[in-house]
VOBA-1610 file (N, C-alpha, C; in pm, whole numbers, padded with zeros to 5 digits, always signed):
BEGIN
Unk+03376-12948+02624Unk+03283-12850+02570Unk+03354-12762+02469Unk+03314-12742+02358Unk+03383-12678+02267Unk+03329-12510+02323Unk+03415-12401+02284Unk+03444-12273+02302Unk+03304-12239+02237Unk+03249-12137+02300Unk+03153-12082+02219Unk+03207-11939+02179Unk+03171-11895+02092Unk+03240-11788+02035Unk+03094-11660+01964Unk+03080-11544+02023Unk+03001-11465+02027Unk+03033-11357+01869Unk+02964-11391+01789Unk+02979-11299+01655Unk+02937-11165+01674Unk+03078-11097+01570Unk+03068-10930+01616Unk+02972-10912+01481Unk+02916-10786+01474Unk+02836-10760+01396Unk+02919-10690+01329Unk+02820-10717+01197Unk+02919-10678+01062Unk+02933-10515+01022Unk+03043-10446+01032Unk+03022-10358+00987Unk+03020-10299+00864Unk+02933-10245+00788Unk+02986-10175+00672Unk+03060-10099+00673Unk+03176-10103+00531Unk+03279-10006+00518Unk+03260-09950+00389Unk+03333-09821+00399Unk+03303-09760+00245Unk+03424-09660+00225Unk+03510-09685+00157Unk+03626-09680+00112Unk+03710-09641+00192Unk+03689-09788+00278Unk+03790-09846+00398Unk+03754-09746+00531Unk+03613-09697+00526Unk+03595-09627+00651Unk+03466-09646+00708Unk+03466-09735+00831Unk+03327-09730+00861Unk+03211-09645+00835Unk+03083-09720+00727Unk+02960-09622+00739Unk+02924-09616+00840Unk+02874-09491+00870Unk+02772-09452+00971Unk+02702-09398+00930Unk+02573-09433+01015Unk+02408-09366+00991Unk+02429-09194+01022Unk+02306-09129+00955Unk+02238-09007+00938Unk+02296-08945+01083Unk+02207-08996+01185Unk+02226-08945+01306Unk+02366-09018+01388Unk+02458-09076+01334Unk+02574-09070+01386Unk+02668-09012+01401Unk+02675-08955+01223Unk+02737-08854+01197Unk+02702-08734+01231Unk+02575-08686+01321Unk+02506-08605+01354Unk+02576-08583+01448Unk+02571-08678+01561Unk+02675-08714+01729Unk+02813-08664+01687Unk+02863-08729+01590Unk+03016-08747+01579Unk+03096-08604+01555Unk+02985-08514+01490Unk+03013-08391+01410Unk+02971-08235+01435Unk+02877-08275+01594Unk+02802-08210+01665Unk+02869-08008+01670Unk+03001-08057+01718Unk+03044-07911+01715Unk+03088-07819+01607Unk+03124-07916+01452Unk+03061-07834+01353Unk+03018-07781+01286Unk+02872-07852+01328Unk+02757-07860+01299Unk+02723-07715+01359Unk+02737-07728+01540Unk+02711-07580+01558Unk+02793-07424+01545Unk+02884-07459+01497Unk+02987-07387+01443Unk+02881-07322+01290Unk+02846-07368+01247Unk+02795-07367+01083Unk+02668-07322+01127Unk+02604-07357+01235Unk+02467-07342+01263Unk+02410-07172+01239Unk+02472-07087+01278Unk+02487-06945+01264Unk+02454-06937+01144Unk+02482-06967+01030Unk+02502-06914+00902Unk+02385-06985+00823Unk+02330-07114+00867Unk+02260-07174+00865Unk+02087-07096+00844Unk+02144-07084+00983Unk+01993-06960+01028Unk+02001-06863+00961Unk+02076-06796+00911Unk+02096-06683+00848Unk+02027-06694+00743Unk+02134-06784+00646Unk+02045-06746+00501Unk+01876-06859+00514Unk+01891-06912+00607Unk+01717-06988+00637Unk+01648-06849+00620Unk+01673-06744+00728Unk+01555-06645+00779Unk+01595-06542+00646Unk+01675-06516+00607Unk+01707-06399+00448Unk+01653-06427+00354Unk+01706-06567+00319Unk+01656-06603+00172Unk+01523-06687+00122Unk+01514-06739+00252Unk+01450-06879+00245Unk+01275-06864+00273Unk+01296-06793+00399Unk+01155-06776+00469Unk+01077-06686+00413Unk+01184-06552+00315Unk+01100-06468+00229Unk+01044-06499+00090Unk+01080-06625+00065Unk+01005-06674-00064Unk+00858-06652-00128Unk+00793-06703-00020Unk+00675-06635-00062Unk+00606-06557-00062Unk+00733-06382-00067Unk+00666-06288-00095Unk+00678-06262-00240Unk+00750-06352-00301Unk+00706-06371-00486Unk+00592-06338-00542Unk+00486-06380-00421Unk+00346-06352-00498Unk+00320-06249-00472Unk+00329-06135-00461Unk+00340-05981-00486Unk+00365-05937-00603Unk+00496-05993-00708Unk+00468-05969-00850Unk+00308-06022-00930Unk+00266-06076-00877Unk+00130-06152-00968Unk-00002-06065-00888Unk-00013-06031-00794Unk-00073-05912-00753Unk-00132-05787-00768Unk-00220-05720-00758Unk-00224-05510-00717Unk-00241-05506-00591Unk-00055-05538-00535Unk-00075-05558-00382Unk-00144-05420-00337Unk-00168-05453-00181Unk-00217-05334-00106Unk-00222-05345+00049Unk-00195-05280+00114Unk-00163-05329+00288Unk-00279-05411+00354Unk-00426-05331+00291Unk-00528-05339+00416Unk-00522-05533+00384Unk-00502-05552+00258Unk-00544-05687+00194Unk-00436-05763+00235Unk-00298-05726+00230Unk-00196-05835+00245Unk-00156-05885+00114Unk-00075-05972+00100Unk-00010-06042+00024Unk-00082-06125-00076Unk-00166-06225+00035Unk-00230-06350-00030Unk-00377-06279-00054Unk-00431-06157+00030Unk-00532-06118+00014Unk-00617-05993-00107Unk-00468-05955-00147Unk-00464-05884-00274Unk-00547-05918-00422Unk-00582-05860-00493Unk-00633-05903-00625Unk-00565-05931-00719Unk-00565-06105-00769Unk-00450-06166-00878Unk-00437-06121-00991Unk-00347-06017-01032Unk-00301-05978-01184Unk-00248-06040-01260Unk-00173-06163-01222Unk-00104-06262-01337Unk+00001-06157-01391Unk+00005-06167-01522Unk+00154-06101-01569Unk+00147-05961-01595Unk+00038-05872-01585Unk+00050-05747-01578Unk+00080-05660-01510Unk+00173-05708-01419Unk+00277-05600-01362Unk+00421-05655-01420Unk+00408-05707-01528Unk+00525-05748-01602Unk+00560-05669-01734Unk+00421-05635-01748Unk+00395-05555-01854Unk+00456-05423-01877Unk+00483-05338-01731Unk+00538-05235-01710Unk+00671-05252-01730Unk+00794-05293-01809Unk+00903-05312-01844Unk+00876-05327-01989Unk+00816-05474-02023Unk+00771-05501-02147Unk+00683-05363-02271Unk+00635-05278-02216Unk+00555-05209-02286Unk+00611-05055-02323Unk+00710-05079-02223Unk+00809-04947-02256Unk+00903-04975-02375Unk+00891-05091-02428Unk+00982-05083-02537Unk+01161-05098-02507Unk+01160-05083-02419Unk+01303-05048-02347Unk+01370-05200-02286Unk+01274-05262-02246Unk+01337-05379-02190Unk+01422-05449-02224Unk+01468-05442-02410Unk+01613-05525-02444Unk+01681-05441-02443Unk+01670-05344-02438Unk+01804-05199-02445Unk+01859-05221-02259Unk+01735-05206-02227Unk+01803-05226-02051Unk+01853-05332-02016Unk+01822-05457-02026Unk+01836-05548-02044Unk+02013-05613-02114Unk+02047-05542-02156Unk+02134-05590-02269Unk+02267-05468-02162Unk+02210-05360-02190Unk+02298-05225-02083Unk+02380-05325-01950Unk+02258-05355-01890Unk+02259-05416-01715Unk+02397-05537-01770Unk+02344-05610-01855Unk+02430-05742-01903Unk+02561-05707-01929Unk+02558-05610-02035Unk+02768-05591-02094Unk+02786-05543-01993Unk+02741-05418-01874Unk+02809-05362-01787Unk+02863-05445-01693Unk+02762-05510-01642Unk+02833-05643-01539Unk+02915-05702-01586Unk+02859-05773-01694Unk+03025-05865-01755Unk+03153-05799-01779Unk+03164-05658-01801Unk+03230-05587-01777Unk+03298-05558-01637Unk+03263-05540-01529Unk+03276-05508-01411Unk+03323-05685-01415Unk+03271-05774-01409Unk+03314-05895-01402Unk+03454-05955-01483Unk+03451-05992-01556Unk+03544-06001-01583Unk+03714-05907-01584Unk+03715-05809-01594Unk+03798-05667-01590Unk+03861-05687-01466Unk+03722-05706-01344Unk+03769-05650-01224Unk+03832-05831-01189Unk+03776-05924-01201Unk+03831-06034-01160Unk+03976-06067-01246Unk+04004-06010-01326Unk+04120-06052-01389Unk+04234-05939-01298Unk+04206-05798-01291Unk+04230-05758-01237Unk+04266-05743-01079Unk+04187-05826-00999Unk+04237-05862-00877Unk+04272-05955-00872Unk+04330-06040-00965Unk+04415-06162-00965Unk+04543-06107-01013Unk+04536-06014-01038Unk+04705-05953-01109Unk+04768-05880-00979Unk+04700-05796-00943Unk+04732-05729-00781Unk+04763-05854-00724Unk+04658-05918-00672Unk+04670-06025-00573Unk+04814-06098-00604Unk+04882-06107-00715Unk+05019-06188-00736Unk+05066-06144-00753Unk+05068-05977-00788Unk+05157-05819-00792Unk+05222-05844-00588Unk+05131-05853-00517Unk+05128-05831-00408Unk+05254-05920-00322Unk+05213-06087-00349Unk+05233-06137-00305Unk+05469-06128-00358Unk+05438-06099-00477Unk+05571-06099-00530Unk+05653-05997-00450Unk+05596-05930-00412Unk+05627-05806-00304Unk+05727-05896-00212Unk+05882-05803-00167Unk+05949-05857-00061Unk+05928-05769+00054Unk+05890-05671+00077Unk+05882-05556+00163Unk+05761-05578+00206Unk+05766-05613+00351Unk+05662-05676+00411Unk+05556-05481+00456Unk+05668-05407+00508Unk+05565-05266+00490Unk+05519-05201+00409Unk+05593-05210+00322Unk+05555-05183+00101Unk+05451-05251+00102Unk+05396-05392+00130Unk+05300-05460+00058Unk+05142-05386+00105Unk+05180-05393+00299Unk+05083-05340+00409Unk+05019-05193+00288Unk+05101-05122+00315Unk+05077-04966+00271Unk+05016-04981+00150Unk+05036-05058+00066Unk+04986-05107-00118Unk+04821-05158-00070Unk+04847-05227-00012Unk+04699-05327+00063Unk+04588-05221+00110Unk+04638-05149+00202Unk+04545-05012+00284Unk+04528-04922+00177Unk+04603-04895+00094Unk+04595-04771-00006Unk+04472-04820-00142Unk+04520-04928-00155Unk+04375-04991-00282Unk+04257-05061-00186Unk+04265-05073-00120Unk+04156-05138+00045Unk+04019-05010+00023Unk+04102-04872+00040Unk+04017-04724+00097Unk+03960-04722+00005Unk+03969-04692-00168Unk+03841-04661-00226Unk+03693-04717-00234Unk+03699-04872-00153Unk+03571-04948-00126Unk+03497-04864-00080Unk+03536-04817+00037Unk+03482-04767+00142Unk+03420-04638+00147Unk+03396-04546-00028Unk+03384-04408+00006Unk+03278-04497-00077Unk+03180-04348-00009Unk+03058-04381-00050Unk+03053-04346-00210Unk+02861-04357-00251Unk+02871-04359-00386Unk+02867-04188-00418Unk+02762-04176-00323Unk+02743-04016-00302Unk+02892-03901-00372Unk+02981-03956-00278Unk+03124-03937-00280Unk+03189-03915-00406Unk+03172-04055-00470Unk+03232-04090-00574Unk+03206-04017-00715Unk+03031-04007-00690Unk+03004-03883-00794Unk+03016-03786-00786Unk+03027-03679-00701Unk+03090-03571-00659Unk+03214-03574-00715Unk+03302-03639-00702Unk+03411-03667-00762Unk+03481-03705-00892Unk+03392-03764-00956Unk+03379-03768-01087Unk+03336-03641-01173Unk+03235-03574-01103Unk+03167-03442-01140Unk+03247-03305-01173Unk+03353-03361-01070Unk+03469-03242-01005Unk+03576-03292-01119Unk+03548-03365-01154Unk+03709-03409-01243Unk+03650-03374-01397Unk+03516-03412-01420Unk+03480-03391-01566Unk+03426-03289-01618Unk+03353-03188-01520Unk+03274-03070-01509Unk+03329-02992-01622Unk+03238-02944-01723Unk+03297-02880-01828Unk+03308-02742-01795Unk+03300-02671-01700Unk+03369-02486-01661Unk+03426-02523-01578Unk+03413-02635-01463Unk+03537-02591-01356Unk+03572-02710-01317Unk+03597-02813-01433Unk+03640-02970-01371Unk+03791-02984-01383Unk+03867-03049-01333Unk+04015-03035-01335Unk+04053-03086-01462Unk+03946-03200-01490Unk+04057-03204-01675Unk+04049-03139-01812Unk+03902-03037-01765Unk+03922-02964-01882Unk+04062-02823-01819Unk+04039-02814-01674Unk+04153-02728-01663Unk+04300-02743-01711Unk+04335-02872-01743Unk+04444-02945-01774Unk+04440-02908-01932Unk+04361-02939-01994Unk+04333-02892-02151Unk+04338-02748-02197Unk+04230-02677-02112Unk+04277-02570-02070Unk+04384-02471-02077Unk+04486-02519-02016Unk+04636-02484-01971Unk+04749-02530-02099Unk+04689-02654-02159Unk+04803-02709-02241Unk+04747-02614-02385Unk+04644-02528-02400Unk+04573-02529-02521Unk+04491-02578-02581Unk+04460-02665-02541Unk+04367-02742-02612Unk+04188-02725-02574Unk+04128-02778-02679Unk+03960-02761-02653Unk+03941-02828-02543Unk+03789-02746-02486Unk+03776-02779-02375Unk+03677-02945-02421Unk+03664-03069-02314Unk+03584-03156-02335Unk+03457-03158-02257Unk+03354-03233-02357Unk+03222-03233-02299Unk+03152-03351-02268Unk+03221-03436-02178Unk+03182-03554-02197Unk+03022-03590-02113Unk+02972-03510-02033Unk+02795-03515-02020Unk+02705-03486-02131Unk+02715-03438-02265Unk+02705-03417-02341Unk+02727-03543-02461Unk+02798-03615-02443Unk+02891-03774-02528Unk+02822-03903-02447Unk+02734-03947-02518Unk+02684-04096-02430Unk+02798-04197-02498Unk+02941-04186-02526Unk+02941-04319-02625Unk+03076-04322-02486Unk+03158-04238-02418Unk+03233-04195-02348Unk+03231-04292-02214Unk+03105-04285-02176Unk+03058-04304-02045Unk+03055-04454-02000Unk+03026-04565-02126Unk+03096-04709-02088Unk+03203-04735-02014Unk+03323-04640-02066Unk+03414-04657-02054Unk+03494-04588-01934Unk+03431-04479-01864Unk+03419-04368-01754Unk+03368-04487-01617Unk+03278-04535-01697Unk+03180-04613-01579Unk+03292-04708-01511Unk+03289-04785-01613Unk+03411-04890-01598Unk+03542-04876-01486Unk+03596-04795-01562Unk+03725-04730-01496Unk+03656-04718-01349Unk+03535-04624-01321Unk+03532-04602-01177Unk+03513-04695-01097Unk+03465-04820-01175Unk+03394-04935-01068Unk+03516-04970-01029Unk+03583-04984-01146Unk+03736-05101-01144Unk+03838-05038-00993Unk+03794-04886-00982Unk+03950-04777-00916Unk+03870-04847-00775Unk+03712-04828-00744Unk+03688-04843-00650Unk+03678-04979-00579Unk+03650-05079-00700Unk+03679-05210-00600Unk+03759-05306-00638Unk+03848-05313-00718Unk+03931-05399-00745Unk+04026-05468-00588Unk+04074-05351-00529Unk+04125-05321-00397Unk+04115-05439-00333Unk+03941-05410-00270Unk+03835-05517-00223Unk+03860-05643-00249Unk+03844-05688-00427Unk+03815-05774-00475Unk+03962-05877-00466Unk+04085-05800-00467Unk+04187-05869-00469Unk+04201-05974-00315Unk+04145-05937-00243Unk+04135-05955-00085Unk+04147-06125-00152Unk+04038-06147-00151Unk+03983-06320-00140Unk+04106-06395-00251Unk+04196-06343-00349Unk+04282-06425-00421Unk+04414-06398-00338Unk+04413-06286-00246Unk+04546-06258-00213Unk+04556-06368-00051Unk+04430-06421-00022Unk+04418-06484+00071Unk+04448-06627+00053Unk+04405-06670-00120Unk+04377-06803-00162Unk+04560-06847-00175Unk+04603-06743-00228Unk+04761-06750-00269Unk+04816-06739-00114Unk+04806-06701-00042Unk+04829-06758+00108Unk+04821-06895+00129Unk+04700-06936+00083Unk+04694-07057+00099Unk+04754-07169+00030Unk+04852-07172-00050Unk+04900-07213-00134Unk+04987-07285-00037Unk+05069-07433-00086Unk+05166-07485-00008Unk+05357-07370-00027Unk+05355-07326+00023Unk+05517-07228+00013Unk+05659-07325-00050Unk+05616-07449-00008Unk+05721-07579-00009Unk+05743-07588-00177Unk+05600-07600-00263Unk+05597-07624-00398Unk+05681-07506-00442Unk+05660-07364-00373Unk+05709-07240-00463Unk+05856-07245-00423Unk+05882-07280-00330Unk+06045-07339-00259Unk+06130-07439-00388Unk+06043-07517-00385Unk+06104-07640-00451Unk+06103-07575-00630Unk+06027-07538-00663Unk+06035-07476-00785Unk+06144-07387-00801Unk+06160-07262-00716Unk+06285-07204-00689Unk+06407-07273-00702Unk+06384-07394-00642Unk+06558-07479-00645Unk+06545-07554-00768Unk+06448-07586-00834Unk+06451-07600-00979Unk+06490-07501-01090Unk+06499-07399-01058Unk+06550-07282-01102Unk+06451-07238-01234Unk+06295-07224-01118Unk+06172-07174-01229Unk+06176-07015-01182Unk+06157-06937-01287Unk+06184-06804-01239Unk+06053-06785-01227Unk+06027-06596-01196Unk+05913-06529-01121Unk+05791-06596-01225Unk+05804-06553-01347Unk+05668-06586-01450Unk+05645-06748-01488Unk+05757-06811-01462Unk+05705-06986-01433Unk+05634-07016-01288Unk+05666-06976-01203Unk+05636-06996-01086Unk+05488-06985-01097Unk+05431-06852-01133Unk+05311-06803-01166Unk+05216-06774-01246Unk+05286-06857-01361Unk+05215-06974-01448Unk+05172-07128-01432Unk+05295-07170-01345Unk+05232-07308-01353Unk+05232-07368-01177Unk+05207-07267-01118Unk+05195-07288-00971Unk+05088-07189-00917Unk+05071-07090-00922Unk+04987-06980-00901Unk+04864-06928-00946Unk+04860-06944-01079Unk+04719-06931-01132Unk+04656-07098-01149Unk+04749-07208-01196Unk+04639-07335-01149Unk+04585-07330-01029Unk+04686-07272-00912Unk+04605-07306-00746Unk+04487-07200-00754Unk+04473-07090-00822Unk+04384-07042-00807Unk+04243-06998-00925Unk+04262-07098-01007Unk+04160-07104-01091Unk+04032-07216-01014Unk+04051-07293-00936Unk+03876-07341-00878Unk+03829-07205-00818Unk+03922-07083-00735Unk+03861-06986-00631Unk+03794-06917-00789Unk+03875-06898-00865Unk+03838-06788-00973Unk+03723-06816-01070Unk+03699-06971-01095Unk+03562-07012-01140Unk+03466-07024-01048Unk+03491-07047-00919Unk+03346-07011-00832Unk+03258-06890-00822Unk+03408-06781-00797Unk+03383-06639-00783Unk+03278-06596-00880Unk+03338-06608-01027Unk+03250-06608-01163Unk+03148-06706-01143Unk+03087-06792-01104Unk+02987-06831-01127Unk+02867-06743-01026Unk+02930-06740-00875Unk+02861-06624-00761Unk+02810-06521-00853Unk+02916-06458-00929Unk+02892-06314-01009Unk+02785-06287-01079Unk+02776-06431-01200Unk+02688-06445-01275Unk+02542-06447-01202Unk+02505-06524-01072Unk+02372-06474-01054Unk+02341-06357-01057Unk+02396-06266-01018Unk+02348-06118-01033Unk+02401-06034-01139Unk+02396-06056-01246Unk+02448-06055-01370Unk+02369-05950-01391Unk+02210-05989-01401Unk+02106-05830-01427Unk+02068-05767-01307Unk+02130-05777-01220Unk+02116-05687-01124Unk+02229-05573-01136Unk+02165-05392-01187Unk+02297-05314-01185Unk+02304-05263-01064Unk+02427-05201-01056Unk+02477-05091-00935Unk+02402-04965-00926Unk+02318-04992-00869Unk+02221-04852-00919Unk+02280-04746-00837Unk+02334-04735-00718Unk+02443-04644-00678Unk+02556-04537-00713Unk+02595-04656-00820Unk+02717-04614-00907Unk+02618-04542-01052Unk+02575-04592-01092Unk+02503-04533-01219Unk+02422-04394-01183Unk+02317-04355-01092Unk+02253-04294-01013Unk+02336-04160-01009Unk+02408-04184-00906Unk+02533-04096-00844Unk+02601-04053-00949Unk+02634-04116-01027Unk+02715-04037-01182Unk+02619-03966-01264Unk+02538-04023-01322Unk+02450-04045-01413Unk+02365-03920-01382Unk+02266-03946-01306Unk+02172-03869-01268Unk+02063-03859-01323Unk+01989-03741-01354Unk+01866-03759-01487Unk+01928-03663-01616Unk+02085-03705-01659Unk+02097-03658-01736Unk+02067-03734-01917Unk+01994-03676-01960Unk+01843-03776-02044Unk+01967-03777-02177Unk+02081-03722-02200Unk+02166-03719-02336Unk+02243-03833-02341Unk+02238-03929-02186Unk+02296-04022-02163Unk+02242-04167-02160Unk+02120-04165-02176Unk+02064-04255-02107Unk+02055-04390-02223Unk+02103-04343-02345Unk+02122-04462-02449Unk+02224-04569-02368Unk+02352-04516-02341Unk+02417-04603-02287Unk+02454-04637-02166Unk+02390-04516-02045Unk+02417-04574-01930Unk+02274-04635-01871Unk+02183-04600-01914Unk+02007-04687-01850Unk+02053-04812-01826Unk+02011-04861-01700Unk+01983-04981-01664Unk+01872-05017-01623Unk+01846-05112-01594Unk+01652-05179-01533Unk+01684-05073-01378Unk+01765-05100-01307Unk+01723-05025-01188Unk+01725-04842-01198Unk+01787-04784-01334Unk+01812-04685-01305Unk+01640-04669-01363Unk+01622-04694-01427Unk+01494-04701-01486Unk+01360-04732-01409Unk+01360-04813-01375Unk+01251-04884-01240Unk+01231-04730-01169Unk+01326-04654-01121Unk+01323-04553-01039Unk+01273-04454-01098Unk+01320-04437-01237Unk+01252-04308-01247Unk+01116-04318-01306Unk+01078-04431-01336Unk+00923-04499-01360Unk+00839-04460-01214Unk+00887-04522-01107Unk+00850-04558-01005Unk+00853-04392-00899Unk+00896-04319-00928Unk+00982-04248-00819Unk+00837-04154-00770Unk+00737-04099-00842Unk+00661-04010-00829Unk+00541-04079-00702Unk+00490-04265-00757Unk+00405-04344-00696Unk+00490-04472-00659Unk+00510-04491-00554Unk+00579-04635-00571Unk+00498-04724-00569Unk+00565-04838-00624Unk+00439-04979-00618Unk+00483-05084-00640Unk+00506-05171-00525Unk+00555-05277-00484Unk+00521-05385-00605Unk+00413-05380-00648Unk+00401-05520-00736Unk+00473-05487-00816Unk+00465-05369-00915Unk+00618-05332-00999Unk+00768-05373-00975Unk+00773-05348-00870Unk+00946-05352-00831Unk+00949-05506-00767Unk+00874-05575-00770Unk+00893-05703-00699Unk+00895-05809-00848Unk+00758-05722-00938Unk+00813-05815-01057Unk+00942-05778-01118Unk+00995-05679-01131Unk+01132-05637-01201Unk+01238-05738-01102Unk+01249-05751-01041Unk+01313-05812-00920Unk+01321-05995-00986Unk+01176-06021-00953Unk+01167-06125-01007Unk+01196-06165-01146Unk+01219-06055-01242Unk+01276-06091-01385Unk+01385-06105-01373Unk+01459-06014-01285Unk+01617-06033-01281Unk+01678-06121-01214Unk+01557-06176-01119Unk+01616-06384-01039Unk+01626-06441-01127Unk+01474-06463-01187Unk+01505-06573-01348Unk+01603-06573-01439Unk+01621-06441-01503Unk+01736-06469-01559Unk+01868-06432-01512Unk+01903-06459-01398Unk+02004-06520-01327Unk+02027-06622-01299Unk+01976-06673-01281Unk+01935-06829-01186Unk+01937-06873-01341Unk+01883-06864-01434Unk+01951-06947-01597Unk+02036-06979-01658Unk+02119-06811-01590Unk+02266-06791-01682Unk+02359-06861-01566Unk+02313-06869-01433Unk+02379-06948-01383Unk+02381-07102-01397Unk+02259-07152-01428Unk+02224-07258-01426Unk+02292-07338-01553Unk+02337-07239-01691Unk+02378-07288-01834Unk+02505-07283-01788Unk+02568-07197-01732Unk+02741-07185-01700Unk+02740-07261-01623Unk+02701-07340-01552Unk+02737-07456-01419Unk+02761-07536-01508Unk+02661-07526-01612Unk+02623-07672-01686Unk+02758-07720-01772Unk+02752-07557-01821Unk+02913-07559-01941Unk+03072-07619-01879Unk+03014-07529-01753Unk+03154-07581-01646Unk+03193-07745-01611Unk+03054-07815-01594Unk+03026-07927-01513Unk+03117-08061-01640Unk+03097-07987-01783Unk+03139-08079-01911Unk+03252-08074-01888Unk+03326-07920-01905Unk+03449-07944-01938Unk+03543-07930-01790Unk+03526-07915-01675Unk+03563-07978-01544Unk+03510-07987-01414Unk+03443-08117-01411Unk+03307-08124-01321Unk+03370-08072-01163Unk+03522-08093-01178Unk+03544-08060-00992Unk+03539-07881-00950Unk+03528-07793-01054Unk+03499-07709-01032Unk+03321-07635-01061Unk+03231-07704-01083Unk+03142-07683-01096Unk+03050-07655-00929Unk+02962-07569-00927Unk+02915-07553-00785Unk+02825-07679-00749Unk+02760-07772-00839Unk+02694-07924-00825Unk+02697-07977-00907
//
């Protein structure tokens, strides 16, 4: 009797690793799957499930009616931005300031972050870390108070400084051309700190062996961190910037607010859509207003993100977010 011989079934492979089905990898991957599951739910119930309260901009919402039960306005609660005349001035404000705050502060916590790491004094670095860490953390409230106290033209400390040396006193609530540059500085003092966190973590992550072996090649401090240090951390630094860019027209209305105030000699160059929205809004509020402003500033986010992915995706697709 010849041997009978029972055929195994064929498996597919795919670059030399067994495929498996949908729900295998489901079994196989179960714990972190629920590991991830948390975060999952999260932005499901934040981002996801509130979608269709969009239709509130197209609305003259009202409680007794609801959402869907409201009367359809189409684009005339769009109109209230558009008709003020103001919308490319705000518009354009919201834009350089962020890219400002963006770029500045991300170049900037990549210089700390490798300021840091160059550090040999493991309690020097701690104390450097906690000391730029704290200005996150004060409020905005705070911060203008503080600014107020430093610029105040009768009793602010730097006209006291001018003051003392002779010189004229300055009026910079009075100067809208000043305050770009005031703004700036404060965002930068208060979160750069913060911001260095996530590169000073990425440069952690770096292999130590390459910066070893470079050393015994005899690459000094600024080779090392030219051609070891900022390549490892340019994918973290183009993601970061692309995150940024969605909220590109969304301003800090905190920071502007708190400085700013309703001082009207300023408002050429510090107005933004939110500082604005508010003082439109502040007397009656009204949701279909602020939901369409909202909704102008998704769209064109979600564009400028959508063209920079695109730009990214040409010239190096492995750092692109898809």
């Amino acid at each position: 009797m010849k041997n009978s011989k029972t055929a195994s079934p064929k498996v597919q492979m795919q670059n030399g690793v067994p495929k498996r089905s949908f729900f295998q990898n489901l079994v196989r991957y179960r714990v972190l799957l629920l590991m991830c599951l948390p975060a999952v739910l999260f932005f499901f119930f934040i981002s996801y499930v509130p979608l269709p309260g969009i239709w509130i901009a197209f609305v003259d919402y009202n409680v007794r009616d609801g959402i869907f039960g409201s009367e359809f306005v189409g684009m005339r609660n769009f109109e209230f931005l558009a008709s003020s005349g103001k919308l490319w001035s705000l518009t354009k404000n919201t834009i350089l300031y962020n890219l400002a705050f963006i770029l500045l502060g991300n170049f900037l916590a990549v210089f700390i972050a490798i300021l840091l790491n160059e550090l040999q004094s493991k309690w020097f670095k701690k104390i450097s870390q906690t000391l730029m860490f704290l200005p996150y953390f004060i409020s905005q409230v705070l911060v203008g108070i503080l600014v107020y106290n430093m610029l105040n033209y009768d009793t602010g400390f730097v006209n006291g400084i001018l003051e003392n040396m002779g010189l004229e006193r300055w009026q910079p609530y009075s100067d809208p051309n000043v305050w770009p540059v005031i703004l700036v500085i404060v965002y930068l003092w208060q979160q750069t700190g913060y911001n260095s966190v996530v590169y000073f973590a990425s440069i952690m992550g770096i292999d130590m062996e390459m910066i070893e072996a470079a050393k015994v090649d005899g690459a000094n401090g600024f080779q090392r961190i030219r051609y070891i240090l900022l390549p490892s951390l340019k994918p973290t630094i183009i993601i970061l910037l692309l995150f940024a860019l969605g909220g590109i027209v969304k301003g800090n209305f905190g920071l502007f607010y708190n400085i700013i105030g309703t001082n009207t000699l300023l408002y050429g160059t510090t107005d933004i859509i939110e500082t604005y929205v508010y003082r439109a809004t502040m007397a009656e509020f009204n949701f279909s207003t602020a939901s369409a402003v909202g909704f102008y500033q998704s769209v064109v986010g979600f564009v400028i993100v959508m063209v920079v992915n695109y730009i990214v995706k040409k010239i190096e697709p492995d750092y692109s977010l898809f």
